[in-house]
Biopython code that builds the backbone (N, CA, C, O; Angstrom):
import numpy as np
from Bio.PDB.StructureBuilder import StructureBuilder

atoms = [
    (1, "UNK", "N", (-28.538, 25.803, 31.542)),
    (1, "UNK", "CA", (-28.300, 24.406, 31.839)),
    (1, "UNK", "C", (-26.841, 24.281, 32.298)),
    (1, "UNK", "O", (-25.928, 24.892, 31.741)),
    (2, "UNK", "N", (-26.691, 23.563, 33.208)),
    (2, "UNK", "CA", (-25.067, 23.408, 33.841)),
    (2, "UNK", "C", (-24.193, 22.697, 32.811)),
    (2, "UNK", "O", (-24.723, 21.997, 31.949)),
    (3, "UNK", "N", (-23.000, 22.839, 32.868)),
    (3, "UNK", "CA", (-22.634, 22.429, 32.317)),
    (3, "UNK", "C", (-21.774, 21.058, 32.124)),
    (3, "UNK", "O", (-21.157, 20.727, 31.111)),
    (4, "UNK", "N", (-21.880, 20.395, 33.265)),
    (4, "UNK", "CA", (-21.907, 19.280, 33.750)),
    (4, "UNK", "C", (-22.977, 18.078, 32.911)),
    (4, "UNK", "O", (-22.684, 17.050, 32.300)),
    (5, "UNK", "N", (-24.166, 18.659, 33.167)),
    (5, "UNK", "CA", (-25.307, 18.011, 32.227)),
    (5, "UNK", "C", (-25.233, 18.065, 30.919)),
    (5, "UNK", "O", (-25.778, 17.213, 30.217)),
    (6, "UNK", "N", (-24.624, 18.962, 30.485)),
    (6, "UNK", "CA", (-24.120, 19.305, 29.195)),
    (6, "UNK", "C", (-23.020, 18.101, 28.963)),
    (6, "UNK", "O", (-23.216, 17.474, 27.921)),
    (7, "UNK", "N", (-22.396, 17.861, 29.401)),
    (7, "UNK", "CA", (-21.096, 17.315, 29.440)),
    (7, "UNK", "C", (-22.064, 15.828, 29.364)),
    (7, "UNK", "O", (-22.387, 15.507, 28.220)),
    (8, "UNK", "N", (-22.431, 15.125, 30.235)),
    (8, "UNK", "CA", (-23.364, 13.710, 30.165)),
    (8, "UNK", "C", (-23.875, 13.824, 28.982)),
    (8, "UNK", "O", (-23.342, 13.120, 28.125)),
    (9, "UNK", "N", (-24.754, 14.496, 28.649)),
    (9, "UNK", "CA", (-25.645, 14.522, 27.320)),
    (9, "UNK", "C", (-25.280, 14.669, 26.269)),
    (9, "UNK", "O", (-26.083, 14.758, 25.341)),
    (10, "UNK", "N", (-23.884, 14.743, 26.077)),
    (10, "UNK", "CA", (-23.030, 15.259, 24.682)),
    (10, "UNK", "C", (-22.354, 13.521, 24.608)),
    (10, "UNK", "O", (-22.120, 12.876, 23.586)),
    (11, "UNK", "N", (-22.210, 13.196, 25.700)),
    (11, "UNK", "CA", (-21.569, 11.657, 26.162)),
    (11, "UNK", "C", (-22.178, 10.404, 25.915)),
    (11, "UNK", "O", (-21.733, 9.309, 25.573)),
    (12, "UNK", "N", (-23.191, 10.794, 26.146)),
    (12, "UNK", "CA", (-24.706, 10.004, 25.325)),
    (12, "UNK", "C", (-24.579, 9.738, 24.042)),
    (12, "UNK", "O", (-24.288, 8.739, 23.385)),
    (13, "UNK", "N", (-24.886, 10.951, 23.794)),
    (13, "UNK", "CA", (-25.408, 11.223, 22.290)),
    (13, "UNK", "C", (-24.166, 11.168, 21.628)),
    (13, "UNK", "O", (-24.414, 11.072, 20.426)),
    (14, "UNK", "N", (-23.036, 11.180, 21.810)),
    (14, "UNK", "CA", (-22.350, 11.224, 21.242)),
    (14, "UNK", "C", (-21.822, 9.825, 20.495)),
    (14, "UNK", "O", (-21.443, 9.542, 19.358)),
    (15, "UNK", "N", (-22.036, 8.984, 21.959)),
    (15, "UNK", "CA", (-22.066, 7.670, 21.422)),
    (15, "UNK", "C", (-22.727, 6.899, 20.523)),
    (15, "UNK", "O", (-22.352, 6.075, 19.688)),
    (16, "UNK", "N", (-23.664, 7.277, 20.817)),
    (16, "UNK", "CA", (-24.664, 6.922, 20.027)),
    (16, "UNK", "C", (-24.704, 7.585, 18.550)),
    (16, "UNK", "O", (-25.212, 6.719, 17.838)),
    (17, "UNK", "N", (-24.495, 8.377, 18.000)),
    (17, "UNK", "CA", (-24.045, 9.470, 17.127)),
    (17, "UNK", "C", (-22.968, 8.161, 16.573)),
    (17, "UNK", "O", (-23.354, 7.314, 15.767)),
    (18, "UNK", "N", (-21.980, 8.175, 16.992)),
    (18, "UNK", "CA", (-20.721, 7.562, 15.944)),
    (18, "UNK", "C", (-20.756, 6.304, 15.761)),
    (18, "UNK", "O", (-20.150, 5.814, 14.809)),
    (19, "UNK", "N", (-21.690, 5.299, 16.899)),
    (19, "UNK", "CA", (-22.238, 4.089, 16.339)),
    (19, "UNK", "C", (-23.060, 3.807, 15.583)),
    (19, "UNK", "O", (-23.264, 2.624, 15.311)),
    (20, "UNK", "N", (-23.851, 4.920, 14.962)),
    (20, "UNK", "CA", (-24.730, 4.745, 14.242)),
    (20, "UNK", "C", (-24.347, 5.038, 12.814)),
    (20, "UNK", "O", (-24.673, 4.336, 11.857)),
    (21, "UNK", "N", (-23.606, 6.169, 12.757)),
    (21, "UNK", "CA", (-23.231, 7.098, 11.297)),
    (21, "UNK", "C", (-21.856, 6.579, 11.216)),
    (21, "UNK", "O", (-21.356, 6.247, 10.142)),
    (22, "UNK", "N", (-21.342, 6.519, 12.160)),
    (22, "UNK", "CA", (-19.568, 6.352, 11.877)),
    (22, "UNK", "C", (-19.624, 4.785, 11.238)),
    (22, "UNK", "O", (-18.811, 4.393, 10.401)),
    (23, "UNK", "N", (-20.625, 4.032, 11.730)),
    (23, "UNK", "CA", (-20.155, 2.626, 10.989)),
    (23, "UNK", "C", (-20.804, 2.442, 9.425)),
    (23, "UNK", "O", (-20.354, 1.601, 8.648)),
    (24, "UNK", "N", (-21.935, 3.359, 9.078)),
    (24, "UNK", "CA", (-22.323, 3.553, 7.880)),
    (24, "UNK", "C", (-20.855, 4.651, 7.080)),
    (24, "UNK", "O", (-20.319, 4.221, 6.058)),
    (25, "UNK", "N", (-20.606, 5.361, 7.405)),
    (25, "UNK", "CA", (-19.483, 6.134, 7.098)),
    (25, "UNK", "C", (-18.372, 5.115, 6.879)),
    (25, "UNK", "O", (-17.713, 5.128, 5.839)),
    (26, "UNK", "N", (-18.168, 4.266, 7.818)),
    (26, "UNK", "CA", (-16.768, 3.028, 7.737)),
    (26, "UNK", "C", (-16.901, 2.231, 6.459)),
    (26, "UNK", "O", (-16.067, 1.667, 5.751)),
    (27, "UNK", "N", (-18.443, 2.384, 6.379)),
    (27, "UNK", "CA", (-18.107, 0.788, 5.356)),
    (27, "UNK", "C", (-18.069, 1.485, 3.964)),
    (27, "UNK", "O", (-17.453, 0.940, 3.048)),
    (28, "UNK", "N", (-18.988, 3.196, 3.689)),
    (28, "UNK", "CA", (-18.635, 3.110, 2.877)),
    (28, "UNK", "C", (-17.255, 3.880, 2.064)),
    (28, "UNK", "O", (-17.003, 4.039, 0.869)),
    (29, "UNK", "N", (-16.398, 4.325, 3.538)),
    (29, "UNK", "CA", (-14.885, 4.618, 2.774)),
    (29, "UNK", "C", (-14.308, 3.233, 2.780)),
    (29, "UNK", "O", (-13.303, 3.037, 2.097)),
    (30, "UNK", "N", (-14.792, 2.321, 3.425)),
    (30, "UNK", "CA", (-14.009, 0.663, 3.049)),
    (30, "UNK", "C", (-14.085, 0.274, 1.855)),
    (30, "UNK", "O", (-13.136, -0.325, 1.349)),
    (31, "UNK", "N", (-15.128, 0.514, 1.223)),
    (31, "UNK", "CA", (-15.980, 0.149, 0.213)),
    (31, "UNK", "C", (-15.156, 1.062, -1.092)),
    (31, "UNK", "O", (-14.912, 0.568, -2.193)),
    (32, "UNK", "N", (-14.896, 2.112, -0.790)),
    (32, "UNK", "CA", (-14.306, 2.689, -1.781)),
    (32, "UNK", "C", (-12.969, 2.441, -1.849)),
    (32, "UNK", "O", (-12.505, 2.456, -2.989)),
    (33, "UNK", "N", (-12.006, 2.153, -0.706)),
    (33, "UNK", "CA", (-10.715, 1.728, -0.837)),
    (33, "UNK", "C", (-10.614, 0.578, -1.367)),
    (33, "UNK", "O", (-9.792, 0.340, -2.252)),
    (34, "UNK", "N", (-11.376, -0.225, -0.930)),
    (34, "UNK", "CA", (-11.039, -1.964, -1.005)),
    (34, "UNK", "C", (-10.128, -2.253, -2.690)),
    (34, "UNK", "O", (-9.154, -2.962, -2.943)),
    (35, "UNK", "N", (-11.131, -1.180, -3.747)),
    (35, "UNK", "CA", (-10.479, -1.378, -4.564)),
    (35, "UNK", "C", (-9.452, -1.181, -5.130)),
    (35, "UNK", "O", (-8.997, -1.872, -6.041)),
    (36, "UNK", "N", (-9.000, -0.279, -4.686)),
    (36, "UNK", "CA", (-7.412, 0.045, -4.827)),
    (36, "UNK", "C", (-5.989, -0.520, -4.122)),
    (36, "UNK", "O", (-4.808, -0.352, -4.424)),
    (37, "UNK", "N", (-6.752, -1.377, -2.884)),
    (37, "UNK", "CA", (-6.176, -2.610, -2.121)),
    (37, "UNK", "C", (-6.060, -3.889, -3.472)),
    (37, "UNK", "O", (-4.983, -4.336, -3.866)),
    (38, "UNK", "N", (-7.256, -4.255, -3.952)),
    (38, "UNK", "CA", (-6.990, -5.405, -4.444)),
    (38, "UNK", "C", (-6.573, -4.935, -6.307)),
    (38, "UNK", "O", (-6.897, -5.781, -7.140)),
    (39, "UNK", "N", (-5.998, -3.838, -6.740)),
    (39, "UNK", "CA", (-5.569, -3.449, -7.924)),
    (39, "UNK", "C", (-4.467, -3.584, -7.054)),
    (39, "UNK", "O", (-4.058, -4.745, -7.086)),
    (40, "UNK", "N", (-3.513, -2.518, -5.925)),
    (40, "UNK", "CA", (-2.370, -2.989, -5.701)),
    (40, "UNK", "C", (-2.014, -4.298, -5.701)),
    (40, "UNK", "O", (-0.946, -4.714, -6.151)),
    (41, "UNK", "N", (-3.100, -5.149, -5.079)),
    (41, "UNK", "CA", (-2.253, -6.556, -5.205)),
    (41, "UNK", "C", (-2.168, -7.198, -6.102)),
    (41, "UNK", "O", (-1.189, -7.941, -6.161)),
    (42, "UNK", "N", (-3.167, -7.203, -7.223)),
    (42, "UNK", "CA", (-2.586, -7.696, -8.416)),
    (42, "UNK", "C", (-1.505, -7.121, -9.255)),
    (42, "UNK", "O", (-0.866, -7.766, -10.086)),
    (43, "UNK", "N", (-1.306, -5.568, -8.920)),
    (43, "UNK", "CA", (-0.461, -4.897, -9.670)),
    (43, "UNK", "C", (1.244, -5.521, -9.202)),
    (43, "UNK", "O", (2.115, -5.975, -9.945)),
    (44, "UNK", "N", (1.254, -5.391, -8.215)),
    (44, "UNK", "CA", (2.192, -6.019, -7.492)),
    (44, "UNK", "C", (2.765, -7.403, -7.762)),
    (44, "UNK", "O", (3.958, -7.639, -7.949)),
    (45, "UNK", "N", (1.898, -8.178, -7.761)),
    (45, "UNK", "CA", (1.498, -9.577, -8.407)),
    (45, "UNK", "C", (2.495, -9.694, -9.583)),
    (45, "UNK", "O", (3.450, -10.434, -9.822)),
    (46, "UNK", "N", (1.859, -8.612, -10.254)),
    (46, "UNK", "CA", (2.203, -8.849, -12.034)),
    (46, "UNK", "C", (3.916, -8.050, -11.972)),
    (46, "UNK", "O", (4.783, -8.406, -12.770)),
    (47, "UNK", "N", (4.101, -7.279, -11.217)),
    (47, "UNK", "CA", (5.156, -6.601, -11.399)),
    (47, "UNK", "C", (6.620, -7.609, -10.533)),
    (47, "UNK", "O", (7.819, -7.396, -10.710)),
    (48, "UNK", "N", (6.057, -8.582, -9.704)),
    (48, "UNK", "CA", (6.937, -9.820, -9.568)),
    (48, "UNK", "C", (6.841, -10.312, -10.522)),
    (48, "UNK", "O", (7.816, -10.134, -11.253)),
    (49, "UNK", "N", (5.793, -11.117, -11.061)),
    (49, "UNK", "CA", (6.266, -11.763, -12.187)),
    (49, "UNK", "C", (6.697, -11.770, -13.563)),
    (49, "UNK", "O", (7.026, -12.671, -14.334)),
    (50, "UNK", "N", (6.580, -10.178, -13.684)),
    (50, "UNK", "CA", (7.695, -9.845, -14.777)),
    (50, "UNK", "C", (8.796, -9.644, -14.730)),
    (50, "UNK", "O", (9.450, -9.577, -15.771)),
    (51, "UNK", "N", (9.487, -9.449, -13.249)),
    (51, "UNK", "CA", (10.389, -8.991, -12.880)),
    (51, "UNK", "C", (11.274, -10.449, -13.257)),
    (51, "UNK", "O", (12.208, -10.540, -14.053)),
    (52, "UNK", "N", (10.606, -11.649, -12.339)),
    (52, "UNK", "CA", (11.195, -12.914, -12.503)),
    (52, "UNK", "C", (11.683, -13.614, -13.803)),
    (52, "UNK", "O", (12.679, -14.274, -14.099)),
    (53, "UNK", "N", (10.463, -13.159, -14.518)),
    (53, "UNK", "CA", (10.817, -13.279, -16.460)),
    (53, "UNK", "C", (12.004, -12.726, -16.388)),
    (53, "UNK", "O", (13.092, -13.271, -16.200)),
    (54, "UNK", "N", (11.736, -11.564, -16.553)),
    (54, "UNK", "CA", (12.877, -10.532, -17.105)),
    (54, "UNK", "C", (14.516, -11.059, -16.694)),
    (54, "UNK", "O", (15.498, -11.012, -17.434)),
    (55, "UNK", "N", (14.438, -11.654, -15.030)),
    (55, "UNK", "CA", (15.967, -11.901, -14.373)),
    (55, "UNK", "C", (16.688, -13.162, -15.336)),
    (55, "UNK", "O", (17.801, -13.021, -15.843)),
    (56, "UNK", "N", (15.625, -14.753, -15.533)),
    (56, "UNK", "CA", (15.331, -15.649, -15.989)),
    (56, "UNK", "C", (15.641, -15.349, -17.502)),
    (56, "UNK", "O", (16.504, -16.112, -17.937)),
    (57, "UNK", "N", (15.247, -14.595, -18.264)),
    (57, "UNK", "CA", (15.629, -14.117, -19.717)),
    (57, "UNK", "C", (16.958, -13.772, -19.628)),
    (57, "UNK", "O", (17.926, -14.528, -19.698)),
    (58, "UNK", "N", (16.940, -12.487, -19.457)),
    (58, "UNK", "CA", (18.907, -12.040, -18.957)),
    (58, "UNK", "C", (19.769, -13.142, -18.675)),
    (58, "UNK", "O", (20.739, -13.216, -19.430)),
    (59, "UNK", "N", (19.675, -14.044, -17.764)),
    (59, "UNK", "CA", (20.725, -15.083, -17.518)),
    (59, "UNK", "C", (20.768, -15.735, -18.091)),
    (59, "UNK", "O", (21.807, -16.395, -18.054)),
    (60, "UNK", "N", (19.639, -16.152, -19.179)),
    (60, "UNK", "CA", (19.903, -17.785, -20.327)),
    (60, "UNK", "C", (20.585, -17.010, -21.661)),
    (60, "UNK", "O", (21.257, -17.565, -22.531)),
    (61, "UNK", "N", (20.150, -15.235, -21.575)),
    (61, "UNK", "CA", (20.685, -14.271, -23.129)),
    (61, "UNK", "C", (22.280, -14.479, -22.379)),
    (61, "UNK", "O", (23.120, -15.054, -23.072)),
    (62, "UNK", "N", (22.635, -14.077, -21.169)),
    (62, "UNK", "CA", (23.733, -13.200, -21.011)),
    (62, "UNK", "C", (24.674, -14.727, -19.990)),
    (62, "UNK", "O", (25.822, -15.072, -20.271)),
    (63, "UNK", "N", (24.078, -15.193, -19.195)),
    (63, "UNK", "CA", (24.941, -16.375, -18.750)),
    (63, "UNK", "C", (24.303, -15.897, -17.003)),
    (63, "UNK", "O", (23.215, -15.533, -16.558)),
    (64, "UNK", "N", (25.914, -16.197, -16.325)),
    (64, "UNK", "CA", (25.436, -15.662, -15.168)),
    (64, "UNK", "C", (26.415, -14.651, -14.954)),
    (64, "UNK", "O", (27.415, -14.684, -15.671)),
    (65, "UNK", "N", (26.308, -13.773, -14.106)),
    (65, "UNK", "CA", (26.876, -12.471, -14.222)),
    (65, "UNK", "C", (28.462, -13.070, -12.892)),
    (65, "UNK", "O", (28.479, -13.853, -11.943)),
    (66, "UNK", "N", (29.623, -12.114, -13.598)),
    (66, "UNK", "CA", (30.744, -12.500, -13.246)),
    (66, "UNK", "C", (30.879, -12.159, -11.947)),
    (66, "UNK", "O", (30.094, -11.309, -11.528)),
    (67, "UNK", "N", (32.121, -12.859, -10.793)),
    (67, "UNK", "CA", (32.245, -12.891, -9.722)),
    (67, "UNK", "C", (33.177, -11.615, -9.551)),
    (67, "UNK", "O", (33.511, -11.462, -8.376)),
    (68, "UNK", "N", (33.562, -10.887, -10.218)),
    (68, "UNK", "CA", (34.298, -9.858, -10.033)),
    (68, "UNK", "C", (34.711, -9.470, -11.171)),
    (68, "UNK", "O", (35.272, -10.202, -11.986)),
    (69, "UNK", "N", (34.364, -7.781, -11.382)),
    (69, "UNK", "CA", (34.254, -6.883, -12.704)),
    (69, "UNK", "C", (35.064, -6.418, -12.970)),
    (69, "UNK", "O", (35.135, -5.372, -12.326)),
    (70, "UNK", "N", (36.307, -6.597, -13.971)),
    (70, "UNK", "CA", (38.051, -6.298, -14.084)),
    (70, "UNK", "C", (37.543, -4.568, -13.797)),
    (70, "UNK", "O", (36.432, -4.076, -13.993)),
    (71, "UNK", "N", (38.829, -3.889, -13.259)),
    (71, "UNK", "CA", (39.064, -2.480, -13.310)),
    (71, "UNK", "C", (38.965, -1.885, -14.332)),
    (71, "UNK", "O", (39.436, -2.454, -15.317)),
    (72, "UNK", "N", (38.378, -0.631, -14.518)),
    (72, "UNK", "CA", (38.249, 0.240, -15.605)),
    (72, "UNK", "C", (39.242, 1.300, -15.447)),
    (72, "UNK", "O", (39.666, 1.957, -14.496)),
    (73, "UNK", "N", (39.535, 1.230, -17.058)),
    (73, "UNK", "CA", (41.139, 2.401, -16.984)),
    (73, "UNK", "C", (39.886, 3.688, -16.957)),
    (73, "UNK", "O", (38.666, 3.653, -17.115)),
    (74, "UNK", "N", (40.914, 4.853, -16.663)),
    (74, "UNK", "CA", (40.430, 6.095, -16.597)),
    (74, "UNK", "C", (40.635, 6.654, -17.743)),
    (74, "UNK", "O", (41.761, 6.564, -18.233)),
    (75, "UNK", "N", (39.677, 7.305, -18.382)),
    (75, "UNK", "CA", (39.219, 8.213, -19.344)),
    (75, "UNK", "C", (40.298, 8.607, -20.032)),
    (75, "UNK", "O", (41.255, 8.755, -19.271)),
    (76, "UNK", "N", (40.627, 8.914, -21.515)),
    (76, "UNK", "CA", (42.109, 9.616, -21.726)),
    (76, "UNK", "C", (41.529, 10.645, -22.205)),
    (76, "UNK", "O", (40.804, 10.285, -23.133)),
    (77, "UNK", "N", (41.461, 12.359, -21.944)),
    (77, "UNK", "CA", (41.307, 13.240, -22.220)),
    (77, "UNK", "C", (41.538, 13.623, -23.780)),
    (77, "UNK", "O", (41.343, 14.775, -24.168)),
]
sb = StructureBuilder()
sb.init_structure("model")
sb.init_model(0)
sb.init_chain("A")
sb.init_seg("    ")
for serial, (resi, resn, name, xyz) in enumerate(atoms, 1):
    if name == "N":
        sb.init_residue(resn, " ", resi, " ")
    sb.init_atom(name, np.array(xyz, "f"), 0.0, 1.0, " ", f" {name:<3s}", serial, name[0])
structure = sb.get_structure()
């Protein structure tokens, strides 16, 4: 068989091949990610809003942090 015809018929089928399996294949690696999409976003979620606690706590314990940090003497051996 030439290989020309070869070449059409692989072009065909080929298409047809990845529209058929590749979109069953798509949905179900979608299907398996999705969830680790929507754990990042809540994880994320939660890790702002502890973060915001945490800044919000510190400044009412500690005040607000100074506009400039006096010099530190050097070490005395």
């Amino acid at each position: 068989m030439p290989t020309a015809t070869l070449k059409q018929i692989n072009k065909v089928l080929g298409k047809n091949f990845i529209t058929k399996y590749g979109t069953k294949q798509g949905i179900i690696v979608l299907g398996r990610a999705v969830p680790f999409g929507i754990g990042a976003l809540i994880g994320g979620a939660a890790n702002a809003t502890v973060a915001t606690l945490a800044v919000r706590a510190a400044r009412r314990a500690f005040g607000p942090a100074p506009e400039s940090w006096p010099e530190a003497e050097p070490a005395q051996p």
